[in-house]
C-alpha positions as CSV (number, residue, x, y, z in Angstrom):
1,X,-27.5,12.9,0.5
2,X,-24.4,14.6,-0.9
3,X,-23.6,15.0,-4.0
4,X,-20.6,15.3,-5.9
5,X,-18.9,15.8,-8.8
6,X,-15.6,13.5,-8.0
7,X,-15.9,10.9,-4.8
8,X,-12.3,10.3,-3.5
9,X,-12.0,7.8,-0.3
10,X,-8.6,8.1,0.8
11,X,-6.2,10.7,1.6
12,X,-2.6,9.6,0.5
13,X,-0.6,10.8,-2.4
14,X,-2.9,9.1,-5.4
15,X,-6.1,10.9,-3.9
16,X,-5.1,14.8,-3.0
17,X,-3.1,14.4,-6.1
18,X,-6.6,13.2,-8.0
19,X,-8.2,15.9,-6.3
20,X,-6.0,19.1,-7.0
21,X,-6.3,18.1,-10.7
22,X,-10.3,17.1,-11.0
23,X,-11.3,20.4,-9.1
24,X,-10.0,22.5,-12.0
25,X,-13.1,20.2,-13.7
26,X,-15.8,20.1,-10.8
27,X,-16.2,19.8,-7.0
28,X,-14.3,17.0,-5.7
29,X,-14.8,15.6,-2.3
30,X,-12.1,13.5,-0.2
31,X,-13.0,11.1,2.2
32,X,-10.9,9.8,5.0
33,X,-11.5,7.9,8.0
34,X,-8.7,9.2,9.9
35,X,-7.0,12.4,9.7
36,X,-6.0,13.4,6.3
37,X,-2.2,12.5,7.0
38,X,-2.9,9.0,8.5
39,X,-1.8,7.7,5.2
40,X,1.4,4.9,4.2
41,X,2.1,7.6,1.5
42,X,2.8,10.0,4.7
43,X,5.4,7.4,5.8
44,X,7.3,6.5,3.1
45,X,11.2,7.4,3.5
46,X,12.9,6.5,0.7
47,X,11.6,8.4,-1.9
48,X,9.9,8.4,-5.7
49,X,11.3,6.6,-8.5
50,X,12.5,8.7,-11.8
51,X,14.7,8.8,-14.8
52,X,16.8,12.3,-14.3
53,X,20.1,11.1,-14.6
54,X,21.7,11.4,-18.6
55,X,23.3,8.2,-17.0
56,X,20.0,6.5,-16.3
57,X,17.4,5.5,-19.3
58,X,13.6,4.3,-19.6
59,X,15.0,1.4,-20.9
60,X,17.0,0.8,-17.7
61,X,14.2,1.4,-15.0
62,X,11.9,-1.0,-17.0
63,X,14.3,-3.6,-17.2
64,X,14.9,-3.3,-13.4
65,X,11.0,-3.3,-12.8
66,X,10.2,-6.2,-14.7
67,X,13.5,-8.2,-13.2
68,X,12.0,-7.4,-9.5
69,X,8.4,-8.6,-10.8
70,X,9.8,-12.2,-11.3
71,X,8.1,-12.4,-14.7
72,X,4.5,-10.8,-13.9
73,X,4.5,-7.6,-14.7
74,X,2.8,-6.1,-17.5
75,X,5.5,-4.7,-19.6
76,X,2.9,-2.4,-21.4
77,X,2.3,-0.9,-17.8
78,X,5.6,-0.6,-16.7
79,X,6.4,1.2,-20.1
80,X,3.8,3.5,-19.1
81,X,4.4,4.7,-16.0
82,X,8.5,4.7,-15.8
83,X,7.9,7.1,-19.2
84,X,5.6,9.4,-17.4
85,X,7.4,9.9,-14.9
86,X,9.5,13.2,-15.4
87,X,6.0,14.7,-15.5
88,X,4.7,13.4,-12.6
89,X,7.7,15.0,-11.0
90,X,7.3,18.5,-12.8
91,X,4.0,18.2,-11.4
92,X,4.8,17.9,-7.9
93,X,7.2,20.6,-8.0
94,X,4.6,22.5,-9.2
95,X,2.7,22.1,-6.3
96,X,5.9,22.6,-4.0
97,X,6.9,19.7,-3.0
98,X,11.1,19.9,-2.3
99,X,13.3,17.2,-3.2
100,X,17.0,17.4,-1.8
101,X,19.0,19.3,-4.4
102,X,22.4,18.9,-5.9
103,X,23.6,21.4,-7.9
104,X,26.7,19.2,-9.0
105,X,23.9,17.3,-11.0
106,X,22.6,17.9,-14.4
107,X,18.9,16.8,-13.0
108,X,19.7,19.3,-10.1
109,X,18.4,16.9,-7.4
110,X,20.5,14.2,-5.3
111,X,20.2,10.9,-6.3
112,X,19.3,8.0,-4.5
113,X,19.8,4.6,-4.9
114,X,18.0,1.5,-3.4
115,X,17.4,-2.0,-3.9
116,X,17.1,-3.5,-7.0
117,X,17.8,-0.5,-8.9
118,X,21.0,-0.1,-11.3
119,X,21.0,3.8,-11.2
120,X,20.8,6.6,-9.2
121,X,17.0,7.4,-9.9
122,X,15.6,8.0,-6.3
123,X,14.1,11.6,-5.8
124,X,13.9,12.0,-1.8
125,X,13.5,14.8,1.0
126,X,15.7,13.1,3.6
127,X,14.0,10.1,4.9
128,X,10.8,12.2,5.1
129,X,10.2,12.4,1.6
130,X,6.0,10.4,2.0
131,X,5.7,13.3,4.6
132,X,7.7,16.0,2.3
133,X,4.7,15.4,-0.8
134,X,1.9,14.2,1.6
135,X,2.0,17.5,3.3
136,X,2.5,19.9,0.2
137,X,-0.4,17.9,-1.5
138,X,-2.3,18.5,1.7
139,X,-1.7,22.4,2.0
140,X,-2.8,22.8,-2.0
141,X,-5.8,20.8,-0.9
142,X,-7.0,23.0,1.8
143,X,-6.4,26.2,0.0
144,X,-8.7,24.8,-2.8
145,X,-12.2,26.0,-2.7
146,X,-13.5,23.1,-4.9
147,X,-12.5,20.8,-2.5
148,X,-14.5,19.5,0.2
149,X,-12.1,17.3,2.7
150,X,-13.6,15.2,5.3
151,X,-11.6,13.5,8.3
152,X,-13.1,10.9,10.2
153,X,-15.6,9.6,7.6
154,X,-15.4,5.9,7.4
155,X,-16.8,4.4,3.9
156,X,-18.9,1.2,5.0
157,X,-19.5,-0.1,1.2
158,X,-20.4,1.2,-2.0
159,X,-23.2,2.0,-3.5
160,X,-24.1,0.4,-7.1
161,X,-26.9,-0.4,-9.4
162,X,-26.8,-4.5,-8.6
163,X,-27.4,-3.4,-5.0
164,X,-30.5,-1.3,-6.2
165,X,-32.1,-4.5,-7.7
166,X,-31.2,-2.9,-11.3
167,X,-30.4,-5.2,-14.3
168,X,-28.8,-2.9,-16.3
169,X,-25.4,-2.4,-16.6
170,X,-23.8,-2.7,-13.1
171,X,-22.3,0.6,-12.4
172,X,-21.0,2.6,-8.9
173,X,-23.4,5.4,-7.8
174,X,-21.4,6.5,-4.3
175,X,-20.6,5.0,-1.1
176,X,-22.6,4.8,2.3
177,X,-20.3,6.8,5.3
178,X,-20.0,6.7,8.4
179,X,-19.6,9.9,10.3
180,X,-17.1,9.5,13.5
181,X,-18.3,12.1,15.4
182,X,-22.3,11.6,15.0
183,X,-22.5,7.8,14.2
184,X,-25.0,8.6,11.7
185,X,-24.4,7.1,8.2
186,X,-24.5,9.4,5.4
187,X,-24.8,8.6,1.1
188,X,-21.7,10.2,-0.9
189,X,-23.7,10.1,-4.5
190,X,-21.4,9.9,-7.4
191,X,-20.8,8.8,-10.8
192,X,-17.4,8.8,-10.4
193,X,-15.2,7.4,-7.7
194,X,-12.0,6.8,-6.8
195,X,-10.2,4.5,-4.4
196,X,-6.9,5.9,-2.8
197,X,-7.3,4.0,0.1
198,X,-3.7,2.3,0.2
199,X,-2.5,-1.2,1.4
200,X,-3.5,-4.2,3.9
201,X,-0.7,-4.3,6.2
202,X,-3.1,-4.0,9.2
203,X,-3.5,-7.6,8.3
204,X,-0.7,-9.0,10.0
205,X,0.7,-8.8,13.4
206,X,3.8,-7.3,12.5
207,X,3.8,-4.0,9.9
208,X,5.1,-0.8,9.2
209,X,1.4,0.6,8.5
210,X,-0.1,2.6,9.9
211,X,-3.5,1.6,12.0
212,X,-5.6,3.3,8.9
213,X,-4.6,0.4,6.6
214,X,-7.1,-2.3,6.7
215,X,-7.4,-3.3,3.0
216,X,-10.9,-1.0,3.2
217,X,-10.8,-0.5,-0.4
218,X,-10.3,-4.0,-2.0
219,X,-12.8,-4.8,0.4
220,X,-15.6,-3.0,-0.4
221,X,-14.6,-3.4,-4.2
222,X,-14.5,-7.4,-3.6
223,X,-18.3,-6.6,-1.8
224,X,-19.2,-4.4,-4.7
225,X,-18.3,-6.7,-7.6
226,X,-15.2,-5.6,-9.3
227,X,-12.5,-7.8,-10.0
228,X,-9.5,-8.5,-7.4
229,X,-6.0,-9.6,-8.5
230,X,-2.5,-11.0,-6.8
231,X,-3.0,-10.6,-3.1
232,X,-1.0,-13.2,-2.5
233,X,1.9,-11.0,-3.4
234,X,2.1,-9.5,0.2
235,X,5.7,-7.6,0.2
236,X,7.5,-7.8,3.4
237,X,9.9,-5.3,4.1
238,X,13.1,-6.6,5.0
239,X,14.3,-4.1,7.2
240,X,12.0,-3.0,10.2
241,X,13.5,-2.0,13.6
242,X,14.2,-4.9,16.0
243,X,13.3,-3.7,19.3
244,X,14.4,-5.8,22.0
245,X,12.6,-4.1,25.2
246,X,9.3,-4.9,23.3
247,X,9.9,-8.0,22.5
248,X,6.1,-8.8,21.0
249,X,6.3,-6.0,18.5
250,X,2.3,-6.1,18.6
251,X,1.6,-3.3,16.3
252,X,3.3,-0.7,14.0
253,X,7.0,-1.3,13.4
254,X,9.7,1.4,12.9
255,X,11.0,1.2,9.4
256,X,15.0,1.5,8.3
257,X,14.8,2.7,4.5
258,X,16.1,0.8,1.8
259,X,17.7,3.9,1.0
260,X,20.4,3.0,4.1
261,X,21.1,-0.1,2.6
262,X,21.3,2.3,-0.7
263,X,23.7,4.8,0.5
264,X,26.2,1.6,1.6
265,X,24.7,0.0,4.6
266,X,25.4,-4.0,4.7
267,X,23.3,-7.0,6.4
268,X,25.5,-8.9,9.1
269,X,24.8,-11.0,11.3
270,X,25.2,-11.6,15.3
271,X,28.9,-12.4,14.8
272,X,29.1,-9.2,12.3
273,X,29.6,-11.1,8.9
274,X,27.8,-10.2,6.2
275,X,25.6,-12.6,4.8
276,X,23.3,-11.6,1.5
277,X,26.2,-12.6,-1.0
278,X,24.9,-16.4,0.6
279,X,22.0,-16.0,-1.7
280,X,21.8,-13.2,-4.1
281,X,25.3,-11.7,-6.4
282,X,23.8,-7.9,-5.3
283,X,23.9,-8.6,-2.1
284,X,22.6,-6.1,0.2
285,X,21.1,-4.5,-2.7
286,X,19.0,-7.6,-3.7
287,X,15.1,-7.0,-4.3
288,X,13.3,-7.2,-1.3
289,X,11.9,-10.6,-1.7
290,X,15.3,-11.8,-1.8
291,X,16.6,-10.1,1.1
292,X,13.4,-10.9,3.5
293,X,13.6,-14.6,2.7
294,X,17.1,-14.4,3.2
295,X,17.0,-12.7,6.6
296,X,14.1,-15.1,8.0
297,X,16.3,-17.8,6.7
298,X,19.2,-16.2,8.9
299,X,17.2,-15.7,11.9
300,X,15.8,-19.5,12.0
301,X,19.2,-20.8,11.1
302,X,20.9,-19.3,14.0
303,X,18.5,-18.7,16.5
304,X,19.3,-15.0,17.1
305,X,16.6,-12.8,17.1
306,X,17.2,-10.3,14.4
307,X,20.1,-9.0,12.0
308,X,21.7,-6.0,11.7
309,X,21.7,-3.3,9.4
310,X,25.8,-2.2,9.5
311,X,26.5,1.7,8.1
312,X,29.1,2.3,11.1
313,X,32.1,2.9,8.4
314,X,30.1,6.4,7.0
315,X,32.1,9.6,8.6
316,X,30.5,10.8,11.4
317,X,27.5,12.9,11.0
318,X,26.4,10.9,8.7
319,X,23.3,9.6,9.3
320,X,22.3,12.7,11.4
321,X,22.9,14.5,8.1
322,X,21.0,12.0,5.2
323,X,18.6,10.1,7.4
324,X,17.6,12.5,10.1
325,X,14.2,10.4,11.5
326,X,16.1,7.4,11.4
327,X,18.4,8.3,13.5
328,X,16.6,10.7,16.3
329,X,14.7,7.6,16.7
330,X,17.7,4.8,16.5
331,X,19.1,6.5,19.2
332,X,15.5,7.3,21.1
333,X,15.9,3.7,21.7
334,X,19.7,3.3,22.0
335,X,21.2,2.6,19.6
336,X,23.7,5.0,17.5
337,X,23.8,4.1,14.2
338,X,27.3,5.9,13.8
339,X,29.3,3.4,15.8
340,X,26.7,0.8,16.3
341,X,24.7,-2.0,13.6
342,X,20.9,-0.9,13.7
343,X,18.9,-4.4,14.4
344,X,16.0,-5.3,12.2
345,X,13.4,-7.9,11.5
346,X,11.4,-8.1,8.4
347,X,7.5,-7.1,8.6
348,X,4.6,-6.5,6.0
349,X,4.9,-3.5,4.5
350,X,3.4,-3.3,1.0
351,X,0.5,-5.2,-1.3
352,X,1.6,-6.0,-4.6
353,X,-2.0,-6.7,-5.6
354,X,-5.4,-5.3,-5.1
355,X,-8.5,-3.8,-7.2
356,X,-7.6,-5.1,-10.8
357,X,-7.0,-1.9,-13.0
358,X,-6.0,-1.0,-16.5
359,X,-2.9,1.8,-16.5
360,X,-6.1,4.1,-16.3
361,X,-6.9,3.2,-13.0
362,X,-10.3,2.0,-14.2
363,X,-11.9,-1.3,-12.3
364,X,-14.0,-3.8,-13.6
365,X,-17.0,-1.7,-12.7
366,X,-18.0,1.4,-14.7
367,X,-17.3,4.6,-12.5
368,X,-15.0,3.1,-10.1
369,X,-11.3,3.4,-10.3
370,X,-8.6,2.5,-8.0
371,X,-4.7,4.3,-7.9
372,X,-2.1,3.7,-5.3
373,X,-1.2,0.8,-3.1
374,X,-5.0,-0.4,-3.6
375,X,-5.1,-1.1,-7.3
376,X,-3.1,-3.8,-8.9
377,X,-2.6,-2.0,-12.8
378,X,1.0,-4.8,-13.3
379,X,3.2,-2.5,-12.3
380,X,4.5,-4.6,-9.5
381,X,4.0,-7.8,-10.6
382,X,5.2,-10.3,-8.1
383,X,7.3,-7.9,-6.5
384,X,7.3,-4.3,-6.1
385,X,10.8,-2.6,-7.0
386,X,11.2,0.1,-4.0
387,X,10.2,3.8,-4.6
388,X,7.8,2.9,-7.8
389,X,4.8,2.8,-5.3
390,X,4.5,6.8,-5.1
391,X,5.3,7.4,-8.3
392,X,2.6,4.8,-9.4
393,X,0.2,7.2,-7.4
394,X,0.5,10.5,-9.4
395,X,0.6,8.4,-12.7
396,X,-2.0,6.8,-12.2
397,X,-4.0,9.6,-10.4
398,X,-3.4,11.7,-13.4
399,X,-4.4,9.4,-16.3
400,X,-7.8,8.3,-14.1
401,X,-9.1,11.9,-14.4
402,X,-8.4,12.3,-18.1
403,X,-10.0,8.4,-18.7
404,X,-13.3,9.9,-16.2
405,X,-13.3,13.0,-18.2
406,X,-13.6,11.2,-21.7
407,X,-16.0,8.2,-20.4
408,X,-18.2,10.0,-18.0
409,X,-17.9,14.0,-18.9
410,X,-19.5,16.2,-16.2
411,X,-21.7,17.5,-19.2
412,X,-23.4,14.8,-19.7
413,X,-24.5,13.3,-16.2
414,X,-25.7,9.9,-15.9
415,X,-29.9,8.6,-14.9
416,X,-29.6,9.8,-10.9
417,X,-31.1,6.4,-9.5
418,X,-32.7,6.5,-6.1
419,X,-30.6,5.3,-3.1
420,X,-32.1,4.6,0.2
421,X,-31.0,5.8,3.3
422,X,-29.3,3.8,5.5
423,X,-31.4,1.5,8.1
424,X,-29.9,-0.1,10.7
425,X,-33.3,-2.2,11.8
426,X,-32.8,-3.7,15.2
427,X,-29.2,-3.5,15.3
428,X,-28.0,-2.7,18.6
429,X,-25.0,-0.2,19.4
430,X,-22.1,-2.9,20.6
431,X,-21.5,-4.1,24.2
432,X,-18.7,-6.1,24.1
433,X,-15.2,-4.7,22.2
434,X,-13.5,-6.9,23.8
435,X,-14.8,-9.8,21.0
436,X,-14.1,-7.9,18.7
437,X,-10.5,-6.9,19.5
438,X,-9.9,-10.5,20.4
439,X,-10.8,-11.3,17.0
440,X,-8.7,-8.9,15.4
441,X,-5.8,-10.1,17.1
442,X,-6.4,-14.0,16.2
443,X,-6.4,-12.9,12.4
444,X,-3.0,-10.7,12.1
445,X,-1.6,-13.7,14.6
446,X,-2.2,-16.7,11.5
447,X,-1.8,-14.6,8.9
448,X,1.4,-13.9,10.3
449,X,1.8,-17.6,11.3
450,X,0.4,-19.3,8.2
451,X,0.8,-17.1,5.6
452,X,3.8,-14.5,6.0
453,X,6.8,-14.8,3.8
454,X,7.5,-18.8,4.3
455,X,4.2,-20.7,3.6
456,X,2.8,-24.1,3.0
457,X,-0.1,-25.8,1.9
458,X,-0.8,-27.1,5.8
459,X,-0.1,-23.5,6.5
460,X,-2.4,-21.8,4.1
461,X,-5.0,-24.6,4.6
462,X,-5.2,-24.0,8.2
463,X,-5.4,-20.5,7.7
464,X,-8.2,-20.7,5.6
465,X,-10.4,-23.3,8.4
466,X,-10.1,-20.9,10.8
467,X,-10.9,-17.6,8.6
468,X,-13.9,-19.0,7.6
469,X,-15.2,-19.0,11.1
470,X,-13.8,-16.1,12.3
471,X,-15.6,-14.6,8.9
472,X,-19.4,-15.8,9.7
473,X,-18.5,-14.3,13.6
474,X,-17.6,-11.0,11.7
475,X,-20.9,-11.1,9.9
476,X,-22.7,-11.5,13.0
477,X,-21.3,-8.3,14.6
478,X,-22.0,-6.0,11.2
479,X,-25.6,-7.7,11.1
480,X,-26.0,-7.6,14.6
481,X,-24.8,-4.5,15.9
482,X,-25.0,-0.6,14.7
483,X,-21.7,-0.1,12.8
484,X,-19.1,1.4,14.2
485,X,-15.3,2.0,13.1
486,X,-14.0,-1.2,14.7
487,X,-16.5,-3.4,13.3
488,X,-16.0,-1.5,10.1
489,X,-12.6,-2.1,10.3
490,X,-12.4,-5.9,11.7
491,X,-15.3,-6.9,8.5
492,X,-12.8,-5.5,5.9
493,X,-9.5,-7.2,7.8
494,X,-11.3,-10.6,7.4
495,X,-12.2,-10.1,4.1
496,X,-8.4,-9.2,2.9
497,X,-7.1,-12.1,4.8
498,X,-9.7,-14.2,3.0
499,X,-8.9,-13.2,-0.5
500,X,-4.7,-13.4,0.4
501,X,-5.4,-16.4,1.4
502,X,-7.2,-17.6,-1.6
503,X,-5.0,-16.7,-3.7
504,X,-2.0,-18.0,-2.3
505,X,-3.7,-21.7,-2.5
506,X,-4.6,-21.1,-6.0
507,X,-0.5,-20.0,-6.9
508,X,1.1,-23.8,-7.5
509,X,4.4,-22.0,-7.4
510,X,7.0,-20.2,-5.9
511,X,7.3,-16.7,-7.3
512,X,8.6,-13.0,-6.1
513,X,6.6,-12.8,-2.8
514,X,4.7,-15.6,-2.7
515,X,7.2,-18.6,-1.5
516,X,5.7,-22.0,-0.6
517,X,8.5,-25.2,0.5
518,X,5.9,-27.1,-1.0
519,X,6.6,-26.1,-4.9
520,X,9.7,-24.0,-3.4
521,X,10.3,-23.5,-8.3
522,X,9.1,-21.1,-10.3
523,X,6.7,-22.4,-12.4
524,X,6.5,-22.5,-16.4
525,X,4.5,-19.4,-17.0
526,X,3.8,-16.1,-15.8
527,X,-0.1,-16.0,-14.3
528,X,-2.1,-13.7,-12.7
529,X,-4.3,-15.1,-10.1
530,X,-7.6,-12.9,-10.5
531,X,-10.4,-13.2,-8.7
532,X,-14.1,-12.6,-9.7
533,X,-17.2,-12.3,-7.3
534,X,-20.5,-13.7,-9.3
């Protein structure tokens, strides 16, 4: 058994963040499955959301959060982080993260602006700028000595007093691992733990996430106890690289930033007319919910298959100069986005729900917090305004430690309750991937059929008759067999397709991501759709 001060599983921006401040406190320890930059936060372009601008307010960035959350947000939450911003940006300067500067500007940085937004507020390092803070984070981390980081450690489920047989109040202790390289399963003990294990998009057949993100963390949360909000809010990013020589796409999708669209890129068409003033005044620049639903209407209605991102009337240099990775790999495949339209597609891309959370990051469950694309605190609401998802990380990351520190100080440690080692029985090591892969690939094919950004009742009803086979399948693999990272993986992909799926029956309504033809109206009243497991 290890034990540790702080437990952090996941290794994006919300996690080394959390760790680099709770070591000055006690000995942390970060667990990821991959390696430590196998994270969405790594591959976020755009940038991180902030009010620097004398022209820009708080007043501004709320109202622009809360009009992208199609009336579910929690304004107190919004308030909150928007406000706390500037300091979550000092911070990461601090730890040497370098955002493209302008020294015409007051703030000293260059500005961008994406989608949704009314101002100038996007911090960014090129179109590297997930990579730009990832990797700075990651360096601080390493030169840390009260930081233990651990690659290739897959978390199986945590560990809490209802799972002991213990009637008192239900509480996290840790979190059984398993370790890549020996198979053997280890026990993380903690009374504090945090979840930075980012998004879901793994769930669908079509994503710009990378292979790591396979809802893990509102899994074993769901399995723990705590309580799970929104997942039918599923964001779909509009604009993902159409490539025509792979025509299935089966896997991880190239992602054109917002920020092109930002900087004065427009949506046309096959016959090179634009087409987003068709449904939304803004335009290009309409929230991504908008703009998705607009370019799968586009695609169906013409029968081509994609759109084009057009930003052919910028000087040229352009785009070699302000989106450098964008265009090495436009043009890897092509296409030069100086004197050609870049073609896209829409794909998933972001969860706008996840492990319910107060603007502390803390769960339902004492002990266990959530921050970053896994926790659902109401920033987002129904539809996440681009570039507020990092800055939602170090926020959040920030106020979780001082909320640990003040309910569960290091200097008064909780009863240490024993934890058993891990058995596997008469499990047997697997013989067959090929099931298992096979099964994978049927859930990320109906979720992307049944329940993507157009859905129905039929839709979402047949969804669900099939997931809850291929869920007592799963069960008999983890049961069955000694676990291994694919099992691991394919027993938390079910389980996130599950709860999306539930709650997208339970929403009567058409609202931000979740669009149904068959209440195609917003309804009455703004309503969460939580989850509880009894």
């Amino acid at each position: 058994m290890f034990t540790t001060d702080f437990l952090v599983i996941g290794s994006g921006v919300a996690g080394l963040s959390f760790a680099l401040r709770a070591a000055e406190y006690g000995n942390v320890t970060v667990l990821t499955k991959g390696e430590a930059l196998d994270s969405s936060s790594a591959k976020a372009q755009g940038g991180i959301a902030a009010v620097m601008s004398a022209e820009d307010s708080f007043e501004s960035h709320v109202a622009d959060t809360l009009d992208a959350g199609a009336g579910l947000c929690v304004e107190q939450a919004v308030r909150t982080i928007v406000e706390e911003a500037p300091a979550a940006i000092d911070e990461l300067l601090h730890w040497g993260v370098d955002f493209d500067a302008d020294a015409e500007e007051p703030a000293g940085f260059e500005l961008g602006r994406e989608g949704g937004h009314s101002q100038r507020r996007i911090l960014h390092a090129k179109d590297t700028t997930g990579l730009e803070i990832s990797s700075k984070l990651l360096q601080a981390v390493r030169d840390n000595p009260r930081i233990t980081l651990l690659e290739g450690h897959v978390a199986i489920d945590l560990i809490t007093t209802a799972k002991l047989g213990l009637v008192t109040e239900d509480r996290v202790l840790g979190a059984y691992v398993l370790v890549k390289g020996t198979g053997k399963v280890e026990i993380f003990r903690s009374d504090r733990v945090l979840l930075a294990t980012g998004g879901a998009g793994r769930v669908y057949l079509f994503t710009t996430n990378p292979d790591t993100a396979t809802g893990d963390g509102v899994a074993m949360a769901w399995r723990a106890g705590a309580t799970i909000s929104n997942m039918e809010f599923v964001q779909f990013h509009p604009t993902c690289f159409y490539n025509k020589r792979a025509d299935d796409r089966a896997g991880q999708t190239f992602l054109i930033s917002e920020a092109v669209r930002g900087e004065g890129g427009v949506l046309i068409g096959a016959d090179g007319k634009e087409f987003m003033y068709k449904y939304d005044r803004r335009g290009s620049l309409a929230p991504r919910d908008i703009v998705a639903r607009a370019i799968d209407s586009e695609i169906k209605r013409t029968g081509n298959p994609c759109v084009y991102v057009d930003i052919t009337h910028k000087p040229a240099g352009y785009m070699a100069e302000r989106f450098p990775l964008i265009d090495e790999t436009c043009r890897s495949y092509g296409i030069d986005p100086s004197i050609q339209p870049i073609p896209v597609v829409p794909a998933a891309h972001y969860q706008c729900g996840g492990v319910a959370t107060d603007t502390n990051g803390q769960s339902s469950m004492r002990g266990l917090f959530a921050a970053g694309e896994v926790g659902c605190t109401g920033l987002h609401g129904a539809n996440r305004l681009a570039s507020n998802s990092l800055l939602e990380c170090v926020v959040i990351a920030r106020r979780a430690l001082r909320t640990m520190l003040v309910k569960l100080p290091l200097a008064h440690p909780t009863e240490s309750y024993p934890i058993p080692e891990w058995h596997s029985g008469e499990a047997v090591p697997p013989d067959d991937l090929a099931i298992i892969y096979h099964n994978w690939d049927e859930i990320r094919r109906l979720m992307w059929d049944y329940v993507s950004i157009v859905r129905s009742n039929h839709r979402l009803q047949r969804a669900a008759t099939r997931l809850r086979i291929l869920s007592r399948e799963v069960k008999e693999f983890y049961w069955g067999y000694c676990v291994t990272p694919e099992i691991l993986e394919l027993r938390n992909l079910v389980t996130v397709a599950e709860l999306i799926v539930d709650c997208a029956i339970r929403r009567n309504e058409s609202r931000g991501l979740h669009y149904t033809m068959d209440a195609p109206e917003r309804g009455p009243s703004a309503v969460p759709t939580t989850i509880h497991r009894w």
